[in-house]
DSSP file (Angstrom, degrees, kcal/mol; ACC not computed):
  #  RESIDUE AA STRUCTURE BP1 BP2  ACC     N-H-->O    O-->H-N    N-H-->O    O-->H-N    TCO  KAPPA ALPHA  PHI   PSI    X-CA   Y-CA   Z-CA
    1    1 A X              0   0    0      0, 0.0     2,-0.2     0, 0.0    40,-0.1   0.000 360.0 360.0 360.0 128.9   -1.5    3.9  -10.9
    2    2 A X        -     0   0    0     45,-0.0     2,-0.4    32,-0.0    43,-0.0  -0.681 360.0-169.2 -95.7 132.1    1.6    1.9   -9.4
    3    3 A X        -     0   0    0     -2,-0.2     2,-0.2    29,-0.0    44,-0.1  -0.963  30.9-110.2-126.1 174.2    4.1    4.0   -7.3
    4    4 A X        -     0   0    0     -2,-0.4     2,-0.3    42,-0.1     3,-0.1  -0.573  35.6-133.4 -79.3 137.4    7.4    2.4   -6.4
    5    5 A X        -     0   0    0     40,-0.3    -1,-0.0    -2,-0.2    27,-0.0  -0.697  21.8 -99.3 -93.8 172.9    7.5    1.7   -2.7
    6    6 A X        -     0   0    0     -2,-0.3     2,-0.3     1,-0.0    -1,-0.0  -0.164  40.9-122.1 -27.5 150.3   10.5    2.6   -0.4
    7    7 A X        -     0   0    0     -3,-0.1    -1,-0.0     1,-0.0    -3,-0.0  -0.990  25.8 -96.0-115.9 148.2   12.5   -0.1    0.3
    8    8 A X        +     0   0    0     -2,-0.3     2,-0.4     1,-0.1    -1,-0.0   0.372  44.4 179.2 -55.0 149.1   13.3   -1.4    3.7
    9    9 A X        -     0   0    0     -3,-0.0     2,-0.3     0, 0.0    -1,-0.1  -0.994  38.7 -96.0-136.7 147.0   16.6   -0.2    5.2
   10   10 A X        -     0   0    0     -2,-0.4     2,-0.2     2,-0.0    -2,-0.0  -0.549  45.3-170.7 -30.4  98.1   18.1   -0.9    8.5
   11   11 A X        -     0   0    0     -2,-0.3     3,-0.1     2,-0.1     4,-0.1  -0.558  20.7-165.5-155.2 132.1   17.3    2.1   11.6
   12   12 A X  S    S+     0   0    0     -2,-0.2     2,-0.3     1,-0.1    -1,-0.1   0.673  88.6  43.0 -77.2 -26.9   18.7    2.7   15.2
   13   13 A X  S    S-     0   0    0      1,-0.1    -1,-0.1     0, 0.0    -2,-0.1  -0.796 104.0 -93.5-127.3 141.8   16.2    4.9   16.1
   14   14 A X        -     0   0    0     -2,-0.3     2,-0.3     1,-0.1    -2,-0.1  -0.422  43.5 -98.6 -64.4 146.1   11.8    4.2   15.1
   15   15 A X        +     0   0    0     -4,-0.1     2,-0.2    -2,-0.0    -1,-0.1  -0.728  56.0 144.4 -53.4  97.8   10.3    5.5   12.3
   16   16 A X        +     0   0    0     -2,-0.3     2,-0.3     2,-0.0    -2,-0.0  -0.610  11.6 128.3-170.3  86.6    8.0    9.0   12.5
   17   17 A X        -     0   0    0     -2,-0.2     2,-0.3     1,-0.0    -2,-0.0  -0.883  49.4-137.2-152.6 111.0    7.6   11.6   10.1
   18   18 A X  S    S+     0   0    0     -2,-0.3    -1,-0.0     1,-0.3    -2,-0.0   0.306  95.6  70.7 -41.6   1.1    4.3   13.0    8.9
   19   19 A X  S    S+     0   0    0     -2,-0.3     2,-0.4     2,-0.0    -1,-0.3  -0.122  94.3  66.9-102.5  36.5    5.4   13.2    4.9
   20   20 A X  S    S-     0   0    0      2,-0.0     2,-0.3     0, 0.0    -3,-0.0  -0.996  72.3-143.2-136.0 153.5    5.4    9.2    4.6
   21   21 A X        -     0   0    0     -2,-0.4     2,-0.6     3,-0.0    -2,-0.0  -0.708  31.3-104.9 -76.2 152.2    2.5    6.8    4.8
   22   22 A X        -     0   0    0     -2,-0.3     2,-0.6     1,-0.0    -2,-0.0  -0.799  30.2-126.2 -84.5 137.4    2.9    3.5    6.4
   23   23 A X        -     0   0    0     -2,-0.6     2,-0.2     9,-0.1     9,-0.1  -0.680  32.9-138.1 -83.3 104.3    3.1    0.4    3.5
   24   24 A X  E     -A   31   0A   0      7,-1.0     7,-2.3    -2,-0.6     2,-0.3  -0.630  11.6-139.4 -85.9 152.8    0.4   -1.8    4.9
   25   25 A X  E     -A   30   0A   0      5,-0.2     2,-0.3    -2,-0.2     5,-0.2  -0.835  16.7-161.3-125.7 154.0    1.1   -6.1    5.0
   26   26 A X  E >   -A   29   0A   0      3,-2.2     3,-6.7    -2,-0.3    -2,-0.0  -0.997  58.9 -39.2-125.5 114.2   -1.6   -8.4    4.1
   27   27 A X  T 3  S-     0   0    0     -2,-0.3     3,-0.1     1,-0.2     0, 0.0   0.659 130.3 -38.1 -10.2  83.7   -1.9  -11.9    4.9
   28   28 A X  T 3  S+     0   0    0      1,-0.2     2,-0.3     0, 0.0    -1,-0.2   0.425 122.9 106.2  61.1   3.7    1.6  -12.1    4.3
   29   29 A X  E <   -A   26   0A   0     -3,-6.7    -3,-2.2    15,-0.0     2,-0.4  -0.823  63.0-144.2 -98.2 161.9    1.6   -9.7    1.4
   30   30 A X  E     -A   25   0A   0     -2,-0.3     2,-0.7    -5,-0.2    -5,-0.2  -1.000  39.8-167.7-112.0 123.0    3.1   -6.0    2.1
   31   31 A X  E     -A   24   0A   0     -7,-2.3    -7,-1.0    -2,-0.4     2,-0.6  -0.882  25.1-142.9-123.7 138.7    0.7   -4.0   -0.2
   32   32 A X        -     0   0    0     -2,-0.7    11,-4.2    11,-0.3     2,-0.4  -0.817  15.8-149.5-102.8 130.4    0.2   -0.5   -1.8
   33   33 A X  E     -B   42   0B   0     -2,-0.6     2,-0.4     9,-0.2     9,-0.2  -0.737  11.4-170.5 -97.0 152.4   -2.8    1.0   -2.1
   34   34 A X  E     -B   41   0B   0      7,-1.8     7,-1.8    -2,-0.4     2,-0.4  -0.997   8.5-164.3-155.4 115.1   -3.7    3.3   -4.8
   35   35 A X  E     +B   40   0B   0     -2,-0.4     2,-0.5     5,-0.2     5,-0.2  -0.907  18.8 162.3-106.3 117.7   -6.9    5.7   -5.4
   36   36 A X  E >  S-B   39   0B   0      3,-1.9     3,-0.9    -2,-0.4    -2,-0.1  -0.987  75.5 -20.2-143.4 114.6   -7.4    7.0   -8.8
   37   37 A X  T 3  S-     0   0    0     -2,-0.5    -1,-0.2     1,-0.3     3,-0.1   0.678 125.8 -58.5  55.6  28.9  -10.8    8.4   -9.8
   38   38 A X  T 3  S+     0   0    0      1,-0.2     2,-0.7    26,-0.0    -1,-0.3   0.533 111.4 117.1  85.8   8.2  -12.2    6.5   -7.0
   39   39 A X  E <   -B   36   0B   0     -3,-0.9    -3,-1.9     2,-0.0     2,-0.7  -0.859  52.2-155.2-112.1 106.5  -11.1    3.3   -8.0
   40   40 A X  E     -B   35   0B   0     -2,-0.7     2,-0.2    18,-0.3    -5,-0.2  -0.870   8.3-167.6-112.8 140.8   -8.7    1.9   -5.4
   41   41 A X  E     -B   34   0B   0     -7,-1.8    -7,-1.8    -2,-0.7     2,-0.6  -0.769  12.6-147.0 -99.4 126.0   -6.4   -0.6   -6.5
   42   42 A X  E     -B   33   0B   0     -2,-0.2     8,-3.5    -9,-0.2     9,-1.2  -0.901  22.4-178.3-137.1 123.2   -4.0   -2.9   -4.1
   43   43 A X        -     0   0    0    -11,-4.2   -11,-0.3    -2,-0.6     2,-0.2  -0.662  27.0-127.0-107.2 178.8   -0.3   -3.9   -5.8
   44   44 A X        -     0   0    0     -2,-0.2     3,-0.1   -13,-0.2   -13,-0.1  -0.337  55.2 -93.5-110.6 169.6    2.7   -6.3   -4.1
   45   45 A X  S    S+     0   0    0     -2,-0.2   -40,-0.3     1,-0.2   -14,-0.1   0.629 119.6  68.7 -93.7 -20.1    5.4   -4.1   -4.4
   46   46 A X  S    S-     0   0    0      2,-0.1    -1,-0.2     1,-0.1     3,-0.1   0.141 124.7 -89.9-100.8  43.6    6.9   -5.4   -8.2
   47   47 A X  S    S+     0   0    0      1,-0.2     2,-0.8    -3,-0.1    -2,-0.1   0.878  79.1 148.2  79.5  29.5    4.0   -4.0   -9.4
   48   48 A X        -     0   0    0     -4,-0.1    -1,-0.2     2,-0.0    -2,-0.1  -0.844  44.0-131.1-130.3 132.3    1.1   -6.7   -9.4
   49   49 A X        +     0   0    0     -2,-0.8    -6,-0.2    -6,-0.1     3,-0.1  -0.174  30.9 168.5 -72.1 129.0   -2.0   -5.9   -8.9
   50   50 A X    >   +     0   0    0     -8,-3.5     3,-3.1     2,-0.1     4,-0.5   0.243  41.0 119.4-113.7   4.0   -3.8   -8.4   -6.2
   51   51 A X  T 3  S+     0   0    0     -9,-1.2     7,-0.2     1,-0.3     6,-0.2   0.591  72.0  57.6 -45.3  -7.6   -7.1   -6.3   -5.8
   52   52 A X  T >  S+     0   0    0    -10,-0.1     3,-0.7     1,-0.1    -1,-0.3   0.794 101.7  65.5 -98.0 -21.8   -9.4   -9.5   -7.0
   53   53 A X  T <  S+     0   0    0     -3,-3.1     2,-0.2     1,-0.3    -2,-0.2   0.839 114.4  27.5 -66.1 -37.4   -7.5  -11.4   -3.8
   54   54 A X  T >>  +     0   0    0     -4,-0.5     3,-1.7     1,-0.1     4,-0.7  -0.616  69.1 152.8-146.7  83.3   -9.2   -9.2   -1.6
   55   55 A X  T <4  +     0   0    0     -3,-0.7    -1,-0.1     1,-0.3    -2,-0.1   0.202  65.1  69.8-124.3  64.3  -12.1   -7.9   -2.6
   56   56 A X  T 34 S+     0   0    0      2,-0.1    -1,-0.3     1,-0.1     3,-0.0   0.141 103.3  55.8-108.1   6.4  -13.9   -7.2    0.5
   57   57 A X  T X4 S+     0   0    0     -3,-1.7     3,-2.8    -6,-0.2    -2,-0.2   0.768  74.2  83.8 -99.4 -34.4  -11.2   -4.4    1.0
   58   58 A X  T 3< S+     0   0    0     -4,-0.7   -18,-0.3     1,-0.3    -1,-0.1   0.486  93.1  57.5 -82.8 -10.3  -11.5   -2.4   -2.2
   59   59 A X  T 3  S+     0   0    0      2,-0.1    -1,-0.3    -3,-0.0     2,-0.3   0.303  75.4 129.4 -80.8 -13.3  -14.8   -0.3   -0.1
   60   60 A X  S <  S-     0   0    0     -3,-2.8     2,-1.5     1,-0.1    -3,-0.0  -0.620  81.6-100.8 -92.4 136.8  -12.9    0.6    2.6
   61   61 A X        +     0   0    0     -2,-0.3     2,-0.5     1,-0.1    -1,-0.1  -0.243  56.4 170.7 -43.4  59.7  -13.1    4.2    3.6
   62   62 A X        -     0   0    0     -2,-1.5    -1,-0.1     1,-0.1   -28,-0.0  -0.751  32.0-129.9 -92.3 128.0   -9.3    5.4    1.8
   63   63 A X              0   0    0     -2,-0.5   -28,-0.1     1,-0.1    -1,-0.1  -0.108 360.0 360.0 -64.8 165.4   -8.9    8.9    1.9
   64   64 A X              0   0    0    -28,-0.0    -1,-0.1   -26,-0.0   -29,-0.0   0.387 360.0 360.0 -92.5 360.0   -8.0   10.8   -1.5
């Protein structure tokens, strides 16, 4: 399941409010991660899926 991320905007002051996740970057990708029925899933942000790029990740302990 794809959600739309945020996109960046310009800030005086850092970023730090418990209702967001942080958008994790990936050798040069900024990727969303996604778990649905256990199955996690890693998009680019227009929505294409790159989970076979890296899939020594797809194991890693993401919370529900």
């Amino acid at each position: 399941m794809f959600i739309s991320p945020m996109l960046l905007h310009k800030s005086d002051h850092p970023f730090d409010d418990d209702n967001y996740i942080t958008e994790l970057k990936l050798d040069g990708f900024r990727t969303i991660w996604t778990k649905f029925n256990d199955k996690v899933r890693i998009y680019i942000r227009h929505n294409n899926e790159i989970t076979s790029k890296f899939p020594e990740l797809v194991n890693l302990p993401i919370p529900n």
